[in-house]
Steps between C-alpha positions, in 0.01 A plus 500: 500500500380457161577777226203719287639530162342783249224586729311826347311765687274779304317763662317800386609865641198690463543864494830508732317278760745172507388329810313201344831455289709501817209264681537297244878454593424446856278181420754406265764545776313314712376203336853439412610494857198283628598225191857510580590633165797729510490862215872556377394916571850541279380362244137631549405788224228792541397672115244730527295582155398882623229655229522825676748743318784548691431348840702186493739620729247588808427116561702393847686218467385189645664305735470107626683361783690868580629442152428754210393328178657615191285716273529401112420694189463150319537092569400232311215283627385168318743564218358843407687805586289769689630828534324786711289676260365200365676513140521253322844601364779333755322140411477614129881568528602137659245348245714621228830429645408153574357479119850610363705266731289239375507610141916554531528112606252350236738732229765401589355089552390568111860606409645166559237302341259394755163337350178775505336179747840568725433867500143444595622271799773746645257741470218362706719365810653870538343679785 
């Protein structure tokens, strides 16, 4: 058995109908099992991005293998943090956290004397 890693599904709900979404999950479900690739359902995550005003709560939640996956109001896919109602703010926020982690080091990198060329190389190899 061979493992699926960051396998992503996205289906439309259109007005409350979700059975192409959850049709969807059933081929996915089942071209897993007929390429012997195993779906970690615990670590399996369901974020729905609902445009219709207070309705995000009538959505069932969908199950795979008897096991109910997890509903999220945000992950982060690619490097870019998603969050339900498609703002752009939660990946804005870990932009700018990253940007003063990186800033902190290269201060404090200056504040011993480190070349600007030495800066410029610590700063490029930090992810």
């Amino acid at each position: 058995i061979k493992f699926a890693d960051d396998t992503t599904v996205v289906g439309r709900i259109t007005d409350g109908d979700e059975s192409e979404y959850r049709r969807e999950i059933d081929r996915l479900t089942k071209w897993r099992q007929h390429n012997n690739l195993a779906l970690n359902t615990s670590k399996t995550k369901e974020l729905i991005a609902d445009f219709g005003r207070g309705r995000m709560g009538t959505h069932s939640p969908v199950y795979i293998n008897g096991s109910m996956v997890e509903r999220v109001e945000s992950f982060k896919f690619l490097g870019v943090h998603i969050f339900e109602d498609l703002s752009w703010s939660v990946n804005t926020d870990a932009i700018i956290k990253n940007a003063h982690q990186r800033l902190y080091f290269l201060t404090r990198l200056r504040r011993v004397g480190m070349s600007r060329r030495t800066l410029s190389i610590f700063y490029r190899c930090t992810a």
